[in-house]
C-alpha positions in Angstrom: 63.9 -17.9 -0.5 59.9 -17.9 0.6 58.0 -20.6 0.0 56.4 -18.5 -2.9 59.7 -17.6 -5.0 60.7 -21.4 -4.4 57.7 -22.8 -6.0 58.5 -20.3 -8.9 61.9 -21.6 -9.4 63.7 -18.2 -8.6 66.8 -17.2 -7.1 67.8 -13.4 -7.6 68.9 -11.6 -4.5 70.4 -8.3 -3.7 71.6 -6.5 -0.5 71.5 -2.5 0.3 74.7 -2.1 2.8 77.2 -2.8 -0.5 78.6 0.6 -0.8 80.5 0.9 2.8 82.0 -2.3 1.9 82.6 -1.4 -1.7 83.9 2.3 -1.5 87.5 1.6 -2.3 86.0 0.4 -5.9 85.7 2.9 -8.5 82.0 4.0 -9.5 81.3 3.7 -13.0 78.2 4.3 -15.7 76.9 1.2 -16.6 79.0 1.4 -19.7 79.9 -2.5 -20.2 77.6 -4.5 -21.7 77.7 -7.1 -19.0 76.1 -4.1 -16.8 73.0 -3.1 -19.2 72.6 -6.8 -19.6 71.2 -7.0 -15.7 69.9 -3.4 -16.5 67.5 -4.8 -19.0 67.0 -8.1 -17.7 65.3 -6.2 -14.4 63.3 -3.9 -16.6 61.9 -6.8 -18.8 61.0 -8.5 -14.9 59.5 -5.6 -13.8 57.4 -4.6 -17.0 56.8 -7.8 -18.6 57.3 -10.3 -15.7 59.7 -13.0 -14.1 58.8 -15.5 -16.4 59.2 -13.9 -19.8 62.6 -12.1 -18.5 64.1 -15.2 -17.2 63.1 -17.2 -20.2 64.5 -14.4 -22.7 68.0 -14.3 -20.9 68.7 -17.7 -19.3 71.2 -19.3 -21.7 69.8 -23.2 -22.8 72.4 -24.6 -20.2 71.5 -21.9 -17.3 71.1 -23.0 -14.1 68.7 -21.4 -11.8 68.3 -21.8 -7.7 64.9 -23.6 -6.0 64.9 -23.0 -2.8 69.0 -25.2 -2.3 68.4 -27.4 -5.6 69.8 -26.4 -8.5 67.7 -27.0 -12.1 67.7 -25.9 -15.6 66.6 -22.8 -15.6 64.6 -23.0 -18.7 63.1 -26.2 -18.4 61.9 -24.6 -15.1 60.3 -21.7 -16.0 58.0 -23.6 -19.0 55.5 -25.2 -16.2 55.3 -21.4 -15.0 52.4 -19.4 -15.8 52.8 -16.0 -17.6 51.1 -13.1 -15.7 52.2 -13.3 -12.5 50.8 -10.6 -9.4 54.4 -10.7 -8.1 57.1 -8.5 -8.7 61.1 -8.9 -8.0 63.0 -5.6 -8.1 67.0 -5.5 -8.1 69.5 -3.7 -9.2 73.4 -4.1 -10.0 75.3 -2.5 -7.0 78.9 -4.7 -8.4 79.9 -5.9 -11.5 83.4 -8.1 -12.7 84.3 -8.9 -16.2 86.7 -9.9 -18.6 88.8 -7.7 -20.9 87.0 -9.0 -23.7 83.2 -8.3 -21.8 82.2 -11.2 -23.0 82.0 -13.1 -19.7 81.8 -12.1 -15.6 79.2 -11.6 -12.9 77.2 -9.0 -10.9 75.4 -8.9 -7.5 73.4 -6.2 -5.7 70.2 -6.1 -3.9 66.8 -7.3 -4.2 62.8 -6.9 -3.0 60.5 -9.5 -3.6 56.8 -8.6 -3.7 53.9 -11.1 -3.4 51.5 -8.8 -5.2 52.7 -5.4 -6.9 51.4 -2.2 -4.7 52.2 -4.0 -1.4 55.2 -3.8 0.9 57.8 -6.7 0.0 57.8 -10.2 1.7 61.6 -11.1 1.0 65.4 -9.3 0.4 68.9 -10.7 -0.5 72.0 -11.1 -2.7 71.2 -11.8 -5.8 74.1 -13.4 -7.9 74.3 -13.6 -11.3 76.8 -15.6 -13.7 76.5 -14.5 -17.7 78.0 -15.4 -20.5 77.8 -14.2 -24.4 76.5 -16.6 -26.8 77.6 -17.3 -30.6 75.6 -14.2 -31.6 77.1 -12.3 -28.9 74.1 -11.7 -26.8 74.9 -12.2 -22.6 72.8 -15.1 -21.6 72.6 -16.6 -17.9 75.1 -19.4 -17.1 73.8 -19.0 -13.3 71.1 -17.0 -11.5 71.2 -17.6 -7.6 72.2 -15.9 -4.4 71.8 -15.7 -0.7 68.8 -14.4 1.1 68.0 -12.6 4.8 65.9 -14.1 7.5 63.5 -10.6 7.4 63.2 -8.1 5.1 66.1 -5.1 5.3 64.2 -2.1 5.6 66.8 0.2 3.6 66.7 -2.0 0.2 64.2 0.7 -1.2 66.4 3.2 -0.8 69.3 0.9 -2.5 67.1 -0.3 -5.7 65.4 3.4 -5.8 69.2 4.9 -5.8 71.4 2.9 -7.2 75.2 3.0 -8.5 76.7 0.4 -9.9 80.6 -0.1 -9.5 83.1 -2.3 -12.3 86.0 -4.0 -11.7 87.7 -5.8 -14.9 90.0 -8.6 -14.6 93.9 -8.0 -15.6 95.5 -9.5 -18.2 96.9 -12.7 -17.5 100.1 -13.7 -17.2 99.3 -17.0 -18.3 101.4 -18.9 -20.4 100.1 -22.3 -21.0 96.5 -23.6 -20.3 95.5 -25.0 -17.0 92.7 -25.9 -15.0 91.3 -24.7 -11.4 92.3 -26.9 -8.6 89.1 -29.3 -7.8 88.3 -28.7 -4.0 86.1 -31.0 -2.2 85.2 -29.6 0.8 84.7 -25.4 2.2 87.4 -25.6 4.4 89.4 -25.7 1.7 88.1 -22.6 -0.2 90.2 -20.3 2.1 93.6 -21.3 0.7 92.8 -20.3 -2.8 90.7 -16.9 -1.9 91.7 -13.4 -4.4 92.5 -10.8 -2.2 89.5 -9.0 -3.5 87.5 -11.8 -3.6 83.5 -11.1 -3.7 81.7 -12.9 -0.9 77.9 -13.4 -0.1 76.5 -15.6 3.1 73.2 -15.0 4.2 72.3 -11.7 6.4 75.2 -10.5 5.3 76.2 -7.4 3.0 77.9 -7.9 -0.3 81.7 -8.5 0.7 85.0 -7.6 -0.8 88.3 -9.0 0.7 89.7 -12.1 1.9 89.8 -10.6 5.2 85.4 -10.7 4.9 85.5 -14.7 4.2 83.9 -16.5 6.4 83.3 -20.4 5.8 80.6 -23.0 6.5 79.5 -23.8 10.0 80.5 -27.2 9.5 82.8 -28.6 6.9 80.8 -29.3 3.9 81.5 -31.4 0.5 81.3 -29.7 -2.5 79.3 -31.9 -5.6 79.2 -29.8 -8.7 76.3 -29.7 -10.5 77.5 -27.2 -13.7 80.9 -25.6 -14.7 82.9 -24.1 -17.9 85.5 -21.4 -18.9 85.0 -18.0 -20.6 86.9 -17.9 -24.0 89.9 -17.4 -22.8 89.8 -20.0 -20.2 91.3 -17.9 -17.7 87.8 -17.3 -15.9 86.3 -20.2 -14.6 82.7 -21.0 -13.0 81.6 -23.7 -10.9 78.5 -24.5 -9.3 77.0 -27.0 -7.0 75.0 -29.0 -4.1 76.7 -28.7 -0.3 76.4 -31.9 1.8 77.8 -33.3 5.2 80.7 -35.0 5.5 79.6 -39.2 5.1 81.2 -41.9 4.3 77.9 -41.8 1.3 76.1 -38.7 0.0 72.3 -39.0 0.4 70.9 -36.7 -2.4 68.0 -36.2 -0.4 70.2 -34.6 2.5 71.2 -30.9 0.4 72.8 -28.4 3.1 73.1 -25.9 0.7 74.1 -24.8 -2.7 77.8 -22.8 -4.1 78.8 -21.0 -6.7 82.3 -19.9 -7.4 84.3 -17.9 -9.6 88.3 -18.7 -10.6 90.3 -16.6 -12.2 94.2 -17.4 -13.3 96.6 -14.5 -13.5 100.0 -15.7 -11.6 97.9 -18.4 -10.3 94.1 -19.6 -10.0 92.5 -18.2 -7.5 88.7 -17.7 -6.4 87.2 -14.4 -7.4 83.7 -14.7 -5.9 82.6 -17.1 -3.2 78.8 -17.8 -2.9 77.1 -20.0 -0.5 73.4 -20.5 1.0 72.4 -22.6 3.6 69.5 -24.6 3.5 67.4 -23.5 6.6 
């Protein structure tokens, strides 16, 4: 993101062009609980700011997106002062969860304002990974996303109108418990991809479809940083760091940060795909 939302340790991001891609989806009122989750989490930003929002629905192991590093969201936010000028608007244009709704994602576009009353400096993706705690309350797992180059001029219009469209995951078919196959580089992603796979890049709208993917530049290595299963453990979350192909990894040397999605029905197979580039 700007240098701004990067000092403040954020990393929400929406886009406004999800609805062409998303129209074979069925539109839904934000009945699920995953759904008013985001809902509220976006009205507490808006009315109370970022800081008392995040730090009210990050779960104590949520990981949040600087700029391409990935840190504890929490531990983030307490050297952030309260009573911010700036705002950061978004709305849920997608949402995925389980049968149970106690675990999935949403995405959907956002604005980011320096100071409230003027036009916004920022737009993007925003990703969003929750989870329901022992007392049943939806709490972060992962807040990140991808963002554009230049504001897009028709995200007013997406935040201002919104509609927000579910898909729940099937039962499984599973049998016996298993575990995601560990991938260590992006080119590698493609051979595991749902067909209706959700997939944000940069400058891009939200995605739906296989046929959307599009990987890395150049071959990256994967290095998780966080990952767990819903209940169930047929849903499975991942994130992590992107860096080049070497012989050693030099920490310093981040191309990027990921965050993916599994889900096991007949087989595992990736049900979002996230990935920004460092620029």
């Amino acid at each position: 993101m700007i240098k701004k939302l990067l000092t403040l340790v954020l990393a929400i991001v929406l886009y406004t062009n999800t609805i062409p891609v998303l129209k074979a989806q069925r539109s839904v009122t934000p009945s699920k609980e995953i759904i008013l989750s985001e809902l509220n989490f976006a009205s507490s930003a808006e009315k109370l700011g970022l800081k008392y929002a995040f730090e009210q629905n990050l779960d104590s192991m949520g990981i949040i997106a600087s700029g391409v590093h990935l840190v504890n969201g929490l531990k983030a936010y307490a050297n952030v002062k309260a009573h911010q000028t700036d705002l950061l608007a978004w709305h849920p244009s997608f949402a995925r969860t389980n049968l149970t709704d106690d675990f999935g994602f949403t995405t959907g576009p956002y604005l980011y304002y320096s100071h409230r009353g003027e036009p916004p400096i920022a737009s993007g993706n925003y990703f969003s990974i929750w989870k329901k705690d022992k007392n049943q309350h939806f709490k972060l797992l992962f807040d990140g996303g991808v963002n554009h180059t230049s504001v897009s001029k028709d995200y007013h219009q997406a935040i201002e109108n919104p509609t927000t469209q579910l898909m729940v995951f099937k039962k499984p078919k599973k049998t016996k418990q298993s575990a995601p196959p560990i991938l260590s580089t992006t080119k590698q992603a493609s051979n595991y991809l749902d067909n209706d796979v959700l997939i944000l890049r940069a400058d891009h709208p939200i995605r739906l479809g296989k046929a959307h993917y599009s990987s890395t530049p150049d071959e990256l290595i994967y290095v998780q940083k966080q990952s767990g299963y819903d209940e169930s453990g047929n849903l499975y979350y991942v994130v992590g760091n992107l860096y080049a192909t070497s012989p050693t990894i030099d920490p310093k040397k981040i191309k990027g940060f990921y965050a993916q999605v599994w889900c096991f029905e007949k087989k595992w197979t990736i049900v979002a795909d996230v990935v920004q580039l460092a620029n």
